[in-house]
BAZAGU-77999 format. One record per residue: x, y, z negated of N, C-alpha, C in turn. Coordinates in steps of 0.001 Angstrom, whole numbers, plus 500000, padded with zeros to 6 digits. Last residue first. Layout:
residues N
XYZXYZXYZ...
end
This chain:
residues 300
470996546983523161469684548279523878468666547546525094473592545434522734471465544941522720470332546169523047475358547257523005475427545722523400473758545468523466475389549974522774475558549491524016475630548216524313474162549744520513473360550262521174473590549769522547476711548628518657475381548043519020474512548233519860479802549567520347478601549901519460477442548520519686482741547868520888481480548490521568480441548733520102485248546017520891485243547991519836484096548416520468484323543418521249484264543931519876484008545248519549484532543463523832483014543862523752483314543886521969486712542162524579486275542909525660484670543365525135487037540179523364487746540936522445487572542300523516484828538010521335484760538657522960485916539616522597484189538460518971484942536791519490485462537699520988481912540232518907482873540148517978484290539237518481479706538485520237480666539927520607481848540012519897478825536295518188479863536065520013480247537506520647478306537981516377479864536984515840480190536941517776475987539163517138477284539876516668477975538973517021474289536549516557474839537000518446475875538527517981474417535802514623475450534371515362475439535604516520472945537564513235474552537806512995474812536963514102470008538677515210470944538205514032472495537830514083469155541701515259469604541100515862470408539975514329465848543756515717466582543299514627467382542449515617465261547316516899465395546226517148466710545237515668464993549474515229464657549743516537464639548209517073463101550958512491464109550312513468463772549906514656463948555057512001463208553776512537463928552703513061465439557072512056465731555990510798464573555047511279465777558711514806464640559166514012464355557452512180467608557018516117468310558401515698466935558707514455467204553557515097467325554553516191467254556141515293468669551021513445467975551922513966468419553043514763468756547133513365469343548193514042468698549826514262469412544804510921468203546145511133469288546938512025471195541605511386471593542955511082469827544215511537470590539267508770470038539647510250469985541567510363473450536997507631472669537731508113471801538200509342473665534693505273473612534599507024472433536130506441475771534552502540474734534870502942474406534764504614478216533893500966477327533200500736475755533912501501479552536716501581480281535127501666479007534202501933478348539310504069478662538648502551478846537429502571479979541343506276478912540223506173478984539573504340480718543995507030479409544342505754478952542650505502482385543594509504482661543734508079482114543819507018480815543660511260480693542471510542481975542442509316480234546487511971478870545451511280479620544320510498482841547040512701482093547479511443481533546625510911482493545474515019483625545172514521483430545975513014480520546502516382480652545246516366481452545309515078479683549896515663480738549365516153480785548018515631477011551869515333478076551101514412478727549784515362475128553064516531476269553638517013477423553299516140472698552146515459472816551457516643474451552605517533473296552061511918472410552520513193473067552133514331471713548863510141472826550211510278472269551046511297471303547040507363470581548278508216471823548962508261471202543380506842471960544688507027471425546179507601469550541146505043469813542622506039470630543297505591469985537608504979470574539114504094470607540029504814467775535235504728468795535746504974469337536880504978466873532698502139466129533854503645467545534308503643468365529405502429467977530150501601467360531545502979466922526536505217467852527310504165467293528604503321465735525740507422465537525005506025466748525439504757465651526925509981464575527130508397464854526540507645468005527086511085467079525793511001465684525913510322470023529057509872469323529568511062468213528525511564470051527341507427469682528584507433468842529464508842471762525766508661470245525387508041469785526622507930473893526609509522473390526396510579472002525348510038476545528309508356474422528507508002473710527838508871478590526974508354478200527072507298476582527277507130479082526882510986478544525819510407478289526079509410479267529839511802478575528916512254477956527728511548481514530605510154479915530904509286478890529834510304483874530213510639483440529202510109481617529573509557485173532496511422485191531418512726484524530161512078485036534532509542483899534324510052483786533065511280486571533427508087485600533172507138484357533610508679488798533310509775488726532295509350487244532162508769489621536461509343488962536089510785488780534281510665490240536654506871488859537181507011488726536096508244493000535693507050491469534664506035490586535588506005494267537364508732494044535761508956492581535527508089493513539532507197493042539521508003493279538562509183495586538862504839494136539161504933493406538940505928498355538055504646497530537592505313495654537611505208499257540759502471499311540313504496498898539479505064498058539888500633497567541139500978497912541109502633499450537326500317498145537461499935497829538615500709502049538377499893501462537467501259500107537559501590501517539554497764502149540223498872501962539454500185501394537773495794500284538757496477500324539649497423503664535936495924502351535514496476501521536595497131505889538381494928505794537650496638504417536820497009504159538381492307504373539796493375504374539207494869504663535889491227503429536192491940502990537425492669507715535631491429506446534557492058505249535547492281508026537590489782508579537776490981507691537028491535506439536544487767505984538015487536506663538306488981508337534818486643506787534234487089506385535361488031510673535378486118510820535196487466509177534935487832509825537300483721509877537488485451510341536823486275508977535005482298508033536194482513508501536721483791512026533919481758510740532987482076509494534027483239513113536203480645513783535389482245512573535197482516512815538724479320512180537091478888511723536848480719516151539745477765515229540016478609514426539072478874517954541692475779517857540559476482516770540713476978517111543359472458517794543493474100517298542271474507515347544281470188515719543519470390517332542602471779514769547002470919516121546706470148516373545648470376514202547285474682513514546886472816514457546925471945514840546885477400515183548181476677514647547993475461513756544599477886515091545029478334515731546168477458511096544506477665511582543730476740513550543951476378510277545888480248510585546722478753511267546193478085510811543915481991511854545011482227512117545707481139508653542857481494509704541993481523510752542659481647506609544879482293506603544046480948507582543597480233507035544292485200507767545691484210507607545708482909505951542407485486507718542810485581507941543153484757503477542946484967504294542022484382505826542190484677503257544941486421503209544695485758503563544218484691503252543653489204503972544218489135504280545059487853500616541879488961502205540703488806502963542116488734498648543936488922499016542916487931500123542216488002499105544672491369499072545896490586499395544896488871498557542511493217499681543021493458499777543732492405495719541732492428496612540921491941498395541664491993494436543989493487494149544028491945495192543291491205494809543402496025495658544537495238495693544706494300493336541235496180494864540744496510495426542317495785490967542079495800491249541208494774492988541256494721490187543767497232490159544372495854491043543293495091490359542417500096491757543522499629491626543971498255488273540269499585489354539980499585490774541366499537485805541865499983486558541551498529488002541236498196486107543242502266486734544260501305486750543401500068485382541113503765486784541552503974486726542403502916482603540044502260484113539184501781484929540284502368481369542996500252481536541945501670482950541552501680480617542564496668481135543460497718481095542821499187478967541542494869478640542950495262479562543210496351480132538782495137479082538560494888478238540146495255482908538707494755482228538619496322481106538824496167483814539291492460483489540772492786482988540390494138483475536685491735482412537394490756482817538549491862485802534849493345484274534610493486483057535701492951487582536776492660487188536814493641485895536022493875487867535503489969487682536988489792487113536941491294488215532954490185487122533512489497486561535010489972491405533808491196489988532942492373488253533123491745491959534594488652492093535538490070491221534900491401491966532244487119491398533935486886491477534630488239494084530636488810492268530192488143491474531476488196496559532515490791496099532071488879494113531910489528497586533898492385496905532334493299496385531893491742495450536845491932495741535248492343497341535153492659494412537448488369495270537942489482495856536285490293493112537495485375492571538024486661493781538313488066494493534860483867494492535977483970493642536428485555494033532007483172492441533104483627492845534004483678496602531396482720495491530826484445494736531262484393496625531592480547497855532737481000497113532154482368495168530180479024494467531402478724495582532723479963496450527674479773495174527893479754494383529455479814499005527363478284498564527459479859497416527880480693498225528299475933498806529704476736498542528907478079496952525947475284496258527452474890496562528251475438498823523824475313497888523873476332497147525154476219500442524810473534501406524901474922499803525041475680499390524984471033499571525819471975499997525869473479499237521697471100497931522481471275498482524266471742502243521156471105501188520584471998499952521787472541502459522339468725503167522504470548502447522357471661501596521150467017501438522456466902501795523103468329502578518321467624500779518329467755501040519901467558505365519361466414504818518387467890503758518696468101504791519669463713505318520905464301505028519933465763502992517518462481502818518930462210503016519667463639502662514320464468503494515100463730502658516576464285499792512960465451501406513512466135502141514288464612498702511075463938499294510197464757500374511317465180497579512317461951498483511824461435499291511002462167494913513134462060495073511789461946496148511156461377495424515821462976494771516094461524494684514558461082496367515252465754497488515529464266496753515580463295494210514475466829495551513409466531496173513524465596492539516598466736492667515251466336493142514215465879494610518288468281494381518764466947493362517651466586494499516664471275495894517225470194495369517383469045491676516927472062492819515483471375493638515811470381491711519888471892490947518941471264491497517561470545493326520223474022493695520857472493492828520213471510492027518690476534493626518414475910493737518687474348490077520194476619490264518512475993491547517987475548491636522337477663490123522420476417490245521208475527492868521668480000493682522139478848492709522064477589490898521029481782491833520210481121492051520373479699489648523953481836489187522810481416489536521551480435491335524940483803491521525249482377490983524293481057490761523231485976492327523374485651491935523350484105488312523735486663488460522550486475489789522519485848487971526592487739487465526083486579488136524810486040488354526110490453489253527016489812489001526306488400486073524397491198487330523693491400488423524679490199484057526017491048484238525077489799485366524540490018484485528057492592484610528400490970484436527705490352484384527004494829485537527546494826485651527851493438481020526436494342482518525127494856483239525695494501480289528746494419480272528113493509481348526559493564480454529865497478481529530126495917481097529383495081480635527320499737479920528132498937480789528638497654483485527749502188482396526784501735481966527979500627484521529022504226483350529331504294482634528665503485486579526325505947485413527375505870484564527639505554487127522920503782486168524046504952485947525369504655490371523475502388488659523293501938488069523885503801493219522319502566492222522798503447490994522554503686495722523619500021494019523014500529493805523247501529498225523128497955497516523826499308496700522701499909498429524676494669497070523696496006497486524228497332500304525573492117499962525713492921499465524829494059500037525083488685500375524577489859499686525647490917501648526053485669500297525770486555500991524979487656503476527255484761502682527913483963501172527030484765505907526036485845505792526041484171504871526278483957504073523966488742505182525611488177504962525506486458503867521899491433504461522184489678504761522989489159502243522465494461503587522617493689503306522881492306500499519771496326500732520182494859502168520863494446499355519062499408500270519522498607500019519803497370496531518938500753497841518737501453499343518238500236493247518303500290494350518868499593496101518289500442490080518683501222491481518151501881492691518705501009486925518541500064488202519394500364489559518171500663484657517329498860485123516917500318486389517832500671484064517762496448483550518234497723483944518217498715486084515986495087484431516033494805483552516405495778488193517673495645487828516157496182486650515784496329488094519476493864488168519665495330488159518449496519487809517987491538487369518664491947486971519309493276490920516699491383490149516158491217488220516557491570492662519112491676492688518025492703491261517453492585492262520029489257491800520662490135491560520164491402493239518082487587492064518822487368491222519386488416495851518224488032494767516769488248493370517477488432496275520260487115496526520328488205495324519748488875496677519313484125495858520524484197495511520701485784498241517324484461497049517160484015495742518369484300500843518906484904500052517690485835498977517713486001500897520522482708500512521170483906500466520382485073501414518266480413500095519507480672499551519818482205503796517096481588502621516733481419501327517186481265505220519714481210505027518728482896504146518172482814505408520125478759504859521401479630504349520383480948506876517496477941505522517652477693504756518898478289509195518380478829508786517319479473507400517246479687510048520279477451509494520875478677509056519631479262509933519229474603508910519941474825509239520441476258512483517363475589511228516461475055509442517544475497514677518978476426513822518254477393512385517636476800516080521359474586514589521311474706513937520357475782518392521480475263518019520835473972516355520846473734520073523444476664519560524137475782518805522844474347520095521472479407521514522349478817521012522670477118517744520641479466518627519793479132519617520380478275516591523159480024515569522118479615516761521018478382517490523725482527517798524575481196517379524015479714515737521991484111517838521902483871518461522943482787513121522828484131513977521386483528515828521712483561513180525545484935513251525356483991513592524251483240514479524703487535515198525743486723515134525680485226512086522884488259513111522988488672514349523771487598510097525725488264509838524595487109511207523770487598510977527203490814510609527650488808511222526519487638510411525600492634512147525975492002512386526482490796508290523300491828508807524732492426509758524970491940508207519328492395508407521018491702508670521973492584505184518217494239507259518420493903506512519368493083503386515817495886503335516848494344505285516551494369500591515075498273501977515155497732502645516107496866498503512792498452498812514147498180500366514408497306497462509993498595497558511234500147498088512257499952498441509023496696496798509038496908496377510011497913501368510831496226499952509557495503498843510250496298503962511008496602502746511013497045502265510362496630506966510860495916505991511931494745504755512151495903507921508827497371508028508404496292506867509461494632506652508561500490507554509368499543507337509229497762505604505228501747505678506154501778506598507466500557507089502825502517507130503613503805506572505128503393504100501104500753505595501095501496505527502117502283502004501122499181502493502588499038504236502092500032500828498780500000500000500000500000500857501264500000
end
């Protein structure tokens, strides 16, 4: 079953360390601490598992697992376009872990099976992994949350730049968190914090540059996503009112994640003038000879 294949694939999915976690095992050794970073590995497996486990549930495709001290990082290839509530229970599923985890732990030790100061490790280690993944800033649990709750008022392309800048303004932050500690009486500086705090500046920085890849993705996938919806047998569907001198390429910036729309087109006197629904935008839109056109001049 497993001949022929890489020794850190299981079950189709393949899991290394990040150079983080990497760094941190070999300091791990030097310093005398392998037992408690061993047990960080075990958390943030478990905590991972979590998420794997989840995105499976719904049929998501997971490629990859990278290991970082504080989490992992997924690369997925969930369908387009799937519903946020999928995307917020998979996020969910990580921290989760960690819940049951602290549970066991402080069981065990009030039993007498882990030792005081061990079982005291334990249960924090899983508390900060846990509570440092809801921070609000991605590729972190908290930061996919956060983007599921502000999609909900805003249209996915502008959620997606609140979120990725909200995340850029937070990891840069943390640097500089990591920069004060520099200047404290104390001196020295908490390595750990920035190289995380570098990690997730370069994520959100990708993040923010590949926006407008994972917009033009959310809409090359609404087809299938509403195609009950446009069936009758889905939820009603979400107006838009604009006026008939809003530019293809506007309209469908106003589309919302979880909704099929039917754009209200009006005429100069706020009457409407004709309704069109989104699938015949999206084939202008696609057209790259009829995107920068108004509405008026496409369906008049």
């Amino acid at each position: 079953m497993w001949r022929g294949r890489p020794w850190n694939e299981w079950f189709g999915i393949r899991y290394r360390f990040h150079p983080l976690f990497s760094i941190l095992l070999l300091l791990s050794v030097w310093t005398g601490y392998f037992i408690e970073t061993a047990t960080l590995f075990g958390i943030v497996l478990i905590h991972e598992l979590g998420h794997v486990a989840a995105a499976r549930s719904f049929g998501w495709r997971i490629r990859e697992v990278q290991l970082l001290p504080f989490g992992g990082v997924a690369s997925m290839e969930e369908p387009g376009g799937v519903p946020a509530v999928q995307e917020l229970v998979v996020a969910l599923a990580g921290p989760l872990q960690n819940v049951w985890m602290m549970a066991v732990g402080s069981f065990l030790t009030a039993v007498g099976l882990f030792s005081d100061p061990w079982g005291s490790y334990f249960v924090q280690a899983n508390l900060l992994i846990a509570l440092f993944n809801l921070l609000p800033m991605l590729p972190l649990d908290g930061g996919k949350v956060m983007q599921v709750l502000v999609g909900l008022w805003l249209p996915y392309q502008r959620t997606i730049q609140v979120t990725a800048g909200t995340s850029l303004l937070l990891s840069a932050l943390l640097i500089g968190a990591a920069g004060v500690h520099l200047l404290s009486e104390k001196g020295g500086i908490q390595l750990n914090w920035l190289m995380i705090g570098l990690f997730l500046l370069y994520s959100n920085w990708y993040e923010w540059r590949s926006a407008p890849y994972r917009f033009m993705r959310f809409l090359v996938h609404r087809e299938a996503r509403f195609k009950d919806i446009r069936d009758g047998n889905g939820e009603l569907a979400g107006p838009i009112v604009v006026s008939g001198n809003r530019k293809v390429t506007e309209v469908v910036r106003l589309f919302m994640r979880d909704r099929y729309h039917l754009i209200y087109v009006l005429n100069d006197k706020g009457r409407i003038r004709y309704v069109v629904p989104e699938r015949a935008v999206l084939a202008h839109y696609f057209d790259e000879t009829k995107r920068g056109k108004s509405l008026a001049e496409l369906f008049a």
